[in-house]
SERO-4910 file (N, C-alpha, C, O; in steps of 0.05 Angstrom, whole numbers):
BEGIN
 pado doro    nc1    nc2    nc3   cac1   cac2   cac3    cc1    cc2    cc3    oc1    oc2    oc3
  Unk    A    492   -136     -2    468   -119     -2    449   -128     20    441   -110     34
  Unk    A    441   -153     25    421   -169     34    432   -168     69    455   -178     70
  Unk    A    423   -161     91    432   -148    115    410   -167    132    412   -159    155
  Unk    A    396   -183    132    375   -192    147    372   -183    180    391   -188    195
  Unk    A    351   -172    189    356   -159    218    364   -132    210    349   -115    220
  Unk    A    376   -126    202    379    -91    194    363    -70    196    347    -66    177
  Unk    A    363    -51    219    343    -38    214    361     -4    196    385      2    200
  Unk    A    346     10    182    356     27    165    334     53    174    309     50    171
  Unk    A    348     81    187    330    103    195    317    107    176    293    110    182
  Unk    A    322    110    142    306    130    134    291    113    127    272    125    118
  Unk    A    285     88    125    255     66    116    246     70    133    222     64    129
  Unk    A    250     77    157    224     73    187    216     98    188    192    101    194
  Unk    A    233    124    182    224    145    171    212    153    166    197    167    179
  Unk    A    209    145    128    200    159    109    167    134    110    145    138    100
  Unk    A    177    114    124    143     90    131    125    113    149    104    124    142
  Unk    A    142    117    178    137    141    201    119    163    186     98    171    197
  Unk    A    126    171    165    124    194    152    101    191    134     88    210    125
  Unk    A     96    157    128     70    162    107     46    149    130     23    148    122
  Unk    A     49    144    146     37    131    167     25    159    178      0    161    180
  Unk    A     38    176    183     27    205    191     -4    216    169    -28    221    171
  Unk    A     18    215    150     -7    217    124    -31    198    119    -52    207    109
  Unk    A    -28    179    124    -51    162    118    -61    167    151    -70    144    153
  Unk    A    -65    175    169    -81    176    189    -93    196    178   -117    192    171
  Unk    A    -83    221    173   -100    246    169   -117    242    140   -137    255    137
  Unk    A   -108    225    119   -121    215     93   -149    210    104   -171    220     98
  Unk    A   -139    185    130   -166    174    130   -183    182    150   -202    169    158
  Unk    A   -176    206    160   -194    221    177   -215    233    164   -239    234    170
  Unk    A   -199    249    136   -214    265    126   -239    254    113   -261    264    110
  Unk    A   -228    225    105   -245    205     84   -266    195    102   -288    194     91
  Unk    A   -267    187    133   -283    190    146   -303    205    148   -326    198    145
  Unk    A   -293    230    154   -309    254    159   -330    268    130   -348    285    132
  Unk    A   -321    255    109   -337    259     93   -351    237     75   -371    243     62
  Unk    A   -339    207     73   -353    192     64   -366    177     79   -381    161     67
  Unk    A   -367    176    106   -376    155    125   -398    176    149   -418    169    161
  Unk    A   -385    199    150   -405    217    167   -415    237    145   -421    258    156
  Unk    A   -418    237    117   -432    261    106   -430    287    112   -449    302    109
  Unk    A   -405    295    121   -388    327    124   -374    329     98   -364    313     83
  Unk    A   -377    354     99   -361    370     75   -336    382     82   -331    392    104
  Unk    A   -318    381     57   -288    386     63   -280    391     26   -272    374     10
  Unk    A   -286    415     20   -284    417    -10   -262    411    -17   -262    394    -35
  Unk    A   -236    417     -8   -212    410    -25   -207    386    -21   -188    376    -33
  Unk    A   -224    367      1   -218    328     -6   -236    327    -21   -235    303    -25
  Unk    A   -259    336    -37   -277    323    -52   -265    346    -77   -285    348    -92
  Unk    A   -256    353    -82   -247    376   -104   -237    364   -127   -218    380   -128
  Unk    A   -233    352   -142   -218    341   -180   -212    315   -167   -226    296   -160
  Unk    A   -182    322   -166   -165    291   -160   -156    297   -135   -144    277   -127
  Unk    A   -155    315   -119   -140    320   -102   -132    287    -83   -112    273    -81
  Unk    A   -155    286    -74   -157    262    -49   -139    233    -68   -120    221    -57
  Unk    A   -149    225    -98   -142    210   -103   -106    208   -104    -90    190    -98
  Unk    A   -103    231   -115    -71    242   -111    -50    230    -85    -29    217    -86
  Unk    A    -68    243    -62    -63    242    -37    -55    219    -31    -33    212    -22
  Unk    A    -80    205    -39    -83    166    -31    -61    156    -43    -43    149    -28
  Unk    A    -59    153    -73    -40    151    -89    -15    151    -69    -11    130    -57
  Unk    A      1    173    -65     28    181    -53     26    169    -30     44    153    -26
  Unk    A     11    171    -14     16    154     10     24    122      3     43    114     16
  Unk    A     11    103    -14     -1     74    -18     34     81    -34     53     71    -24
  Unk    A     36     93    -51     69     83    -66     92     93    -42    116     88    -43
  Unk    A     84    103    -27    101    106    -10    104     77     12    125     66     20
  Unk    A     84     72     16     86     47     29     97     26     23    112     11     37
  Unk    A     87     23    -11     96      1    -16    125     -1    -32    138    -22    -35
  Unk    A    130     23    -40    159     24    -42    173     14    -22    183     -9    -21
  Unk    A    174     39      0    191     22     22    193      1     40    208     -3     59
  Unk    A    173    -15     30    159    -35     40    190    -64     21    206    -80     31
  Unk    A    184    -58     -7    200    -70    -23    226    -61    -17    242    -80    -13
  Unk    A    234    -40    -15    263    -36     -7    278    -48     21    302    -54     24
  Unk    A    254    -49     42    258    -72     65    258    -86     64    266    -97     84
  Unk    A    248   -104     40    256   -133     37    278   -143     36    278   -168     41
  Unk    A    304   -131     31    329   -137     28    334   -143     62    357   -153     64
  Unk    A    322   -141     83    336   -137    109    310   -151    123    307   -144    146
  Unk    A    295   -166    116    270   -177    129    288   -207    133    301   -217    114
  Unk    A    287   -219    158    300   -242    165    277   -263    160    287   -285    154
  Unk    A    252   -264    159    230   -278    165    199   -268    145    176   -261    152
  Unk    A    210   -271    126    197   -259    102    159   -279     98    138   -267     96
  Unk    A    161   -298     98    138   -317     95    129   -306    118    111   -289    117
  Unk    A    144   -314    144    122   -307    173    109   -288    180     88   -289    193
  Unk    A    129   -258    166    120   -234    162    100   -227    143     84   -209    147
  Unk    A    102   -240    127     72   -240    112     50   -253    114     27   -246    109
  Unk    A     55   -265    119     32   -285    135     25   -271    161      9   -282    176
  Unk    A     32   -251    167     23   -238    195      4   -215    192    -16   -209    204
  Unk    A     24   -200    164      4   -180    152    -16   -192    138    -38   -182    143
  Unk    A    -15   -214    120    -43   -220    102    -56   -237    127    -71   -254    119
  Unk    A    -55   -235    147    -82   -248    169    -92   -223    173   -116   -220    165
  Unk    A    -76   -196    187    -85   -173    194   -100   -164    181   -117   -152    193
  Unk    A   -100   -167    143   -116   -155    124   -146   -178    131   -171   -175    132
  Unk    A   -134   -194    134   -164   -223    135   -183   -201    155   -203   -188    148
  Unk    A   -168   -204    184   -178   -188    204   -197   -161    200   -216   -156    215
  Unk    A   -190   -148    181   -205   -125    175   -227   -126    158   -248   -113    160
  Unk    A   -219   -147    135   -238   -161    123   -261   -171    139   -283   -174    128
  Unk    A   -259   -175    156   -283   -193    175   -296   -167    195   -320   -161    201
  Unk    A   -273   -156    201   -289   -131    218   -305   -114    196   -329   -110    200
  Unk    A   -293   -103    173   -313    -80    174   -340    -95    151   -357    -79    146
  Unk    A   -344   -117    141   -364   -133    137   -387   -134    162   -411   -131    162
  Unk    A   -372   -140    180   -392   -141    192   -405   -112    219   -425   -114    234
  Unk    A   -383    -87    216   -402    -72    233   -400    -44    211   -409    -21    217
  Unk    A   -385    -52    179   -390    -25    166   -384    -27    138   -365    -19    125
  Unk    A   -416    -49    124   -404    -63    101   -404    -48     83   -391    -57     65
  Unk    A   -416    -20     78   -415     -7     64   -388      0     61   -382      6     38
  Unk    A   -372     -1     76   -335      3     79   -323    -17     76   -300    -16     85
  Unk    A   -332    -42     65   -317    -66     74   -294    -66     54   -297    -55     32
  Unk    A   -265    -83     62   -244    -86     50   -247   -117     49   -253   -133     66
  Unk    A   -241   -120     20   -242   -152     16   -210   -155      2   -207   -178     -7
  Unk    A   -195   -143     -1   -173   -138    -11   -158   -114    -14   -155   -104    -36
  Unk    A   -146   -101     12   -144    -76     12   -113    -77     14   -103    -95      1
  Unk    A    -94    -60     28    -61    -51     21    -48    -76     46    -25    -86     48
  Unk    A    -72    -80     62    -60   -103     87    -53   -135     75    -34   -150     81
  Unk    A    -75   -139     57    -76   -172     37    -59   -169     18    -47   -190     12
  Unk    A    -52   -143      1    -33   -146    -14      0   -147     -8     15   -165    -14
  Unk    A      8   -113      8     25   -125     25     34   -153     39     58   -159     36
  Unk    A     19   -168     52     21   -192     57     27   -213     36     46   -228     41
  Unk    A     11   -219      9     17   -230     -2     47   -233    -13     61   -252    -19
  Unk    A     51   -195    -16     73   -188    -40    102   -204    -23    118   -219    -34
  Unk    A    103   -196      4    122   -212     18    128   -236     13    150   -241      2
  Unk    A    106   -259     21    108   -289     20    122   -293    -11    142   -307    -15
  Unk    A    107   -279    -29    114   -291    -48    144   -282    -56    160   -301    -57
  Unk    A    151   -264    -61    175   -254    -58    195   -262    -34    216   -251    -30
  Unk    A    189   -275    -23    210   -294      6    210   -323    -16    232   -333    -20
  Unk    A    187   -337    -28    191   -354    -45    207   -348    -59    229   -349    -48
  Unk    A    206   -339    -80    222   -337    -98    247   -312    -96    248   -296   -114
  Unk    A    265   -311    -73    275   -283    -65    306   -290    -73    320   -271    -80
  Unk    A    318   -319    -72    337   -317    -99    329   -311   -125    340   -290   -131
  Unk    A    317   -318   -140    320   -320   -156    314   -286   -169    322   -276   -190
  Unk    A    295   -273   -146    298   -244   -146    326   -233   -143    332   -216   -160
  Unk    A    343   -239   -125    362   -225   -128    393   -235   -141    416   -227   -135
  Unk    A    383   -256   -164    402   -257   -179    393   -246   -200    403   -256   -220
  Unk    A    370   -220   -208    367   -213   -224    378   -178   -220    372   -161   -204
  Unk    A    396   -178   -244    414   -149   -239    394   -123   -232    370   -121   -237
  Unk    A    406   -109   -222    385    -86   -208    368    -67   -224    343    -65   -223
  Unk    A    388    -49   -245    373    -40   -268    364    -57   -290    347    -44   -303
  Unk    A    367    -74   -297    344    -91   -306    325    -97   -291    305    -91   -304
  Unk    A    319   -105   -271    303   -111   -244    282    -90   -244    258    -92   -251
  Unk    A    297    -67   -234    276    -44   -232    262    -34   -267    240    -36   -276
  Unk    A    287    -23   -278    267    -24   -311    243    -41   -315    223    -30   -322
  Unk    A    244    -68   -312    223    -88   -314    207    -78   -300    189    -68   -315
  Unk    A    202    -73   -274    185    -78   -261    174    -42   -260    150    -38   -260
  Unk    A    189    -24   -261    173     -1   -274    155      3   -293    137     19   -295
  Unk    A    165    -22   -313    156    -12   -346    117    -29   -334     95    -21   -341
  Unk    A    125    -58   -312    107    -77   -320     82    -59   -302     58    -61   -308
  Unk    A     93    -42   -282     75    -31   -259     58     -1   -292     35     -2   -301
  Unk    A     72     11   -297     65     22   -308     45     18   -337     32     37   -345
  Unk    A     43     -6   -348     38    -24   -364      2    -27   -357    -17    -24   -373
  Unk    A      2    -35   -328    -12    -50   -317    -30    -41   -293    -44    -52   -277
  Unk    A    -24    -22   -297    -40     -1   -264    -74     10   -271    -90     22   -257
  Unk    A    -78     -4   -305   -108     -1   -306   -118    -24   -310   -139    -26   -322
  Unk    A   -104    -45   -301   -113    -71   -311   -143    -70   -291   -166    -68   -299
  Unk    A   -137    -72   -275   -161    -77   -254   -190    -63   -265   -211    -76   -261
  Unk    A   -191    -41   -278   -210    -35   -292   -211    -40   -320   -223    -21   -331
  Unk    A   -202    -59   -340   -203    -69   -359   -181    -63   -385   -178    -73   -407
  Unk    A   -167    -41   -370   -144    -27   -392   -115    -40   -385   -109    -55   -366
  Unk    A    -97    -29   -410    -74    -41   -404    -63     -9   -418    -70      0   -440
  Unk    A    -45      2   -401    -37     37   -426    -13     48   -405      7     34   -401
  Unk    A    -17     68   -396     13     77   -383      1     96   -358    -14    115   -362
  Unk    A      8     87   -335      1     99   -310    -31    102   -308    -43     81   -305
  Unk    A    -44    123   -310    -80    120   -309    -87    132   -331   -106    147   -333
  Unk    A    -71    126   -350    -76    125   -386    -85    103   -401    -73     91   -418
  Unk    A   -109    100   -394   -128     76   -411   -111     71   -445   -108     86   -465
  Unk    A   -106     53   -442    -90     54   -482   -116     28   -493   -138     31   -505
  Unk    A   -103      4   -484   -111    -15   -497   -135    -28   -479   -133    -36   -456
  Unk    A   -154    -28   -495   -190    -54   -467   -175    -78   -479   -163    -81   -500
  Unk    A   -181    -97   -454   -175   -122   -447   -209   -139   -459   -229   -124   -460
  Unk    A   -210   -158   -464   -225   -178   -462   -239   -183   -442   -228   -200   -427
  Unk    A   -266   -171   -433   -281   -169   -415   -285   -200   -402   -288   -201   -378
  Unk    A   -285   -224   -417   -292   -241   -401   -270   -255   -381   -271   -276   -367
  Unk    A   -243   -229   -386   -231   -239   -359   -237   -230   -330   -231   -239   -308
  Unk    A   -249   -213   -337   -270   -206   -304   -298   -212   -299   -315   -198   -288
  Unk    A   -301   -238   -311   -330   -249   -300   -337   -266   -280   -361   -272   -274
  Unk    A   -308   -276   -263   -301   -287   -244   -298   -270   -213   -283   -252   -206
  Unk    A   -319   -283   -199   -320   -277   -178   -301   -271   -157   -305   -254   -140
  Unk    A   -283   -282   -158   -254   -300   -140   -224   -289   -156   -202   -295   -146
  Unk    A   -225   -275   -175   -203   -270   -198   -195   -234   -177   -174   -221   -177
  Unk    A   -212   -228   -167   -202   -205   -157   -179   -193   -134   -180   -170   -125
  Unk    A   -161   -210   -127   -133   -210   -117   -116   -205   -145    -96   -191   -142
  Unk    A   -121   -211   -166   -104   -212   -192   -110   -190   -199    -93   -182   -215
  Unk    A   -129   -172   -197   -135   -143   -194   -155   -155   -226   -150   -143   -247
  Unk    A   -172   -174   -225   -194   -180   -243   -216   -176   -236   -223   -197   -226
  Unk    A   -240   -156   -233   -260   -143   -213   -279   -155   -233   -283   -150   -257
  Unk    A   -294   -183   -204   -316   -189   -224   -347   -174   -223   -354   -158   -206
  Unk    A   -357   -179   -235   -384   -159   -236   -396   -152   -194   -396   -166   -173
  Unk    A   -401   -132   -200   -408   -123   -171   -389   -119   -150   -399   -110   -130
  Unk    A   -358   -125   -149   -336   -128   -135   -340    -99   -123   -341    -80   -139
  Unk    A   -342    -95    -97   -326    -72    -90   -311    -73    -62   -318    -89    -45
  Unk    A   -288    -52    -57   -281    -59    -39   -259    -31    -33   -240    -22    -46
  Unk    A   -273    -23     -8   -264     12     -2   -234     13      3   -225     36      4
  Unk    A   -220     -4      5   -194      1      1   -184    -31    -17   -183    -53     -8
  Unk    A   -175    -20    -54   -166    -44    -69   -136    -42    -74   -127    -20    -82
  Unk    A   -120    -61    -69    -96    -67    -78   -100    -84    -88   -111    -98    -72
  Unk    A    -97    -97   -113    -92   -122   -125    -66   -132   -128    -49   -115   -133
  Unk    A    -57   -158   -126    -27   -169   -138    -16   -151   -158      5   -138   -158
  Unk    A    -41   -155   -180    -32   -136   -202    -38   -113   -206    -63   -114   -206
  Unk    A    -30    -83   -211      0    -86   -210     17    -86   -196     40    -91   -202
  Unk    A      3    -74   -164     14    -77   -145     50    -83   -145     72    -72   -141
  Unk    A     38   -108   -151     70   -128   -145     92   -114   -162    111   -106   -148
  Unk    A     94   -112   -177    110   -102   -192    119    -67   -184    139    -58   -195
  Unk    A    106    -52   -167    110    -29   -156    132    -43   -127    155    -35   -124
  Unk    A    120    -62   -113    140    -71    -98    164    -71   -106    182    -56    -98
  Unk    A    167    -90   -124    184    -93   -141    213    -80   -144    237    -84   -141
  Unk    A    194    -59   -154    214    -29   -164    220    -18   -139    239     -2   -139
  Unk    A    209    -22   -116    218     -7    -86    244    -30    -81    265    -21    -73
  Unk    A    241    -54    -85    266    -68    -87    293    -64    -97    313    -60    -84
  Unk    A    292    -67   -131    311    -55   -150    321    -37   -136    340    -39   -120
  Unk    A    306    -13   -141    312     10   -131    330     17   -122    349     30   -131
  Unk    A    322      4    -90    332      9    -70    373     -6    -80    395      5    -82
  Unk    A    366    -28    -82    396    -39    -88    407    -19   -110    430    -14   -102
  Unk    A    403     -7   -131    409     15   -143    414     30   -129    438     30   -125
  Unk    A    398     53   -111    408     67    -96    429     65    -82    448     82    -81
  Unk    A    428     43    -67    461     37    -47    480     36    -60    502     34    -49
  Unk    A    478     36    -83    501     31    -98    514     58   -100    538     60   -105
  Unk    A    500     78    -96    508    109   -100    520    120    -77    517    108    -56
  Unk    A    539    151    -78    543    161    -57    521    168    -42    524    166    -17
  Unk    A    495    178    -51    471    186    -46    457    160    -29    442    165    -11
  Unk    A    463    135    -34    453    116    -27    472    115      9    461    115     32
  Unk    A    490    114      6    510    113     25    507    137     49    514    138     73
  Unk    A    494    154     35    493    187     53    460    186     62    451    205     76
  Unk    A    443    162     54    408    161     68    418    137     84    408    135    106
  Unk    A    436    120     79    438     94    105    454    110    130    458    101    153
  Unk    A    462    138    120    489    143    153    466    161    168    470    167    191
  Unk    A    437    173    151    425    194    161    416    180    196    414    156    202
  Unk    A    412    204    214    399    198    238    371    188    235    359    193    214
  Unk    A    356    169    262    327    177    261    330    199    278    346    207    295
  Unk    A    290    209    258    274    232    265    252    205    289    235    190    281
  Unk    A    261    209    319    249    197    335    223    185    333    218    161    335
  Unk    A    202    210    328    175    202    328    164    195    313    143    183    320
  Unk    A    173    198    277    174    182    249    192    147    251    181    127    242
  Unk    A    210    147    261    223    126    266    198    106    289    185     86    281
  Unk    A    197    119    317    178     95    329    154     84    314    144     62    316
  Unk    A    148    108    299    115     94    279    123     75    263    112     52    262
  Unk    A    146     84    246    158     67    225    160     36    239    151     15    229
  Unk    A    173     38    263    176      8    267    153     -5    274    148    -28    266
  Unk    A    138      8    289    108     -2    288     88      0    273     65     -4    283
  Unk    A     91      5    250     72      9    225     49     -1    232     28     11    236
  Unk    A     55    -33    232     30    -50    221     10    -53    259    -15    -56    261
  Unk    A     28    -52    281      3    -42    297     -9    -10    293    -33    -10    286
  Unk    A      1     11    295    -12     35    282    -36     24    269    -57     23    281
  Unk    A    -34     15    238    -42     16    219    -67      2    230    -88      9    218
  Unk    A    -69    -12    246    -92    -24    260   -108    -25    275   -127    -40    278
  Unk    A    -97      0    288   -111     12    316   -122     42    303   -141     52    315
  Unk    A   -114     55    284   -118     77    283   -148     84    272   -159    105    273
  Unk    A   -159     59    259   -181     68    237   -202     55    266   -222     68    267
  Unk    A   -201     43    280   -234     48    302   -222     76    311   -237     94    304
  Unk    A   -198     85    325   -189    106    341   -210    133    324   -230    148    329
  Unk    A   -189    126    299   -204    154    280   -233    154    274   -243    176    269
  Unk    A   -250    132    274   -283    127    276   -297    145    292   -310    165    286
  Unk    A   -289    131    322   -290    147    345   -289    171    349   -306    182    362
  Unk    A   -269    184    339   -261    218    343   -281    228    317   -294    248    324
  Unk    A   -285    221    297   -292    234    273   -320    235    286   -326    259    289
  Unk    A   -341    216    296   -367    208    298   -364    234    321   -378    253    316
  Unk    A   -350    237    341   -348    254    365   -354    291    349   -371    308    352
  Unk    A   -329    290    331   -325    316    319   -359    319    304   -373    337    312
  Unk    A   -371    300    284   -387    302    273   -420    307    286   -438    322    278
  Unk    A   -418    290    309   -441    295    328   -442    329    334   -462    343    329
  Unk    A   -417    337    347   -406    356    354   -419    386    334   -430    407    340
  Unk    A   -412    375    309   -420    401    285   -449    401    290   -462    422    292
  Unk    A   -457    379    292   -480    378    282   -506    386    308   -526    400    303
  Unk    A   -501    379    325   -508    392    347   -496    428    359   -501    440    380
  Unk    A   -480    436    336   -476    469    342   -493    484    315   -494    509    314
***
């Protein structure tokens, strides 16, 4: 299963492919939370949160399913959780109202390292057990961060509030009083969504279906993003600042 150096079209792809989406996500999110323009169907029910949602499991799925083929798993994470540091420090200081103190760059990063630690002992654990677990635990746990524990964004059971009275507990997705932070990924549950992009994926190969997405071609211009994700992912949010503030000046002066 385990290919280190391997690159596979449809992960750089279907990355290519949410990388597309999250530029225009966060254009729009610009243009209306940071310049005060209107855009009814991003501020409309759930729409936007939807949006966000699908892009962020898209990432981090295939993010986990590349782990089987990452040669340099610690270094690589350690490259992304500095990049997340990096952004942390930038938008504190020129747009704190936006600031990320733990956003998809720190978790990604972490979810790597630690999973390169312990990445036998991950993959002596059988695949559908693997992924079942880690579905049931992501699903379990995806309202922890706001004090629930129930099924996907189905509040069931409140947690014991004085586990979020801690300042510093919020990487564990424990938000202590006043915590905020315009883009949150926590460990938890995060990690366990990785997880299941892992399983998964070794499930999948196991299929003809699995066999018939590793022979597919790349789609060129989804593929170059894909391999460059994490510069994209870094350059695009001053790029998109810039153009949005341009477009917005623009309205506003016609």
């Amino acid at each position: 299963m385990s290919e280190p150096g391997k690159r596979i079209a449809v992960l750089d792809a279907l990355r290519g492919a949410a990388l597309v989406q999250m530029v225009v996500y966060h254009g729009l999110y610009d243009w209306v939370y940071v310049f005060g323009q209107s855009a009814a169907w991003f501020t409309a029910s759930r729409n936007a949160y939807l949006w966000q949602q699908a892009i962020c499991w898209t990432f981090i799925l295939v993010s986990g399913a590349s782990f089987h083929y990452s040669r340099r798993g610690l270094r690589r994470g350690a490259l992304v959780f500095g990049c997340g540091m990096l952004l942390t420090a930038v938008t504190l200081a020129v747009l704190p109202s936006e600031r990320i103190l733990f956003g998809v760059l720190h978790f990604l990063g972490l979810a790597m390292m630690l999973s390169a630690a312990v990445r036998g002992l991950l993959l002596r654990v059988p695949a559908c057990a693997g992924f079942l677990a880690s579905a049931a635990l992501f699903c379990l746990t995806k309202q922890l961060p706001y004090g629930f524990l129930g099924f996907l964004d189905v509040r069931l059971w409140a947690l014991p509030q004085t586990l979020y009275q801690s300042a510093w507990t919020f990487p564990l997705g424990l938000m202590g009083p006043g915590f905020y932070s315009a883009d949150y990924f926590p460990l938890f549950p995060w990690l366990f969504l990785f997880w299941a992009g892992l399983y998964g994926w070794r499930l999948l190969m196991a299929t003809r279906a699995g066999a018939a997405l590793r022979a597919l071609r790349p789609v060129p211009v989804l593929n170059a993003l894909g391999r460059r994700s994490l510069l994209c992912y870094m350059l695009h949010q001053p790029l998109l600042l810039a153009a949005v503030w341009l477009l917005a000046a623009a309205v506003r002066a016609g």
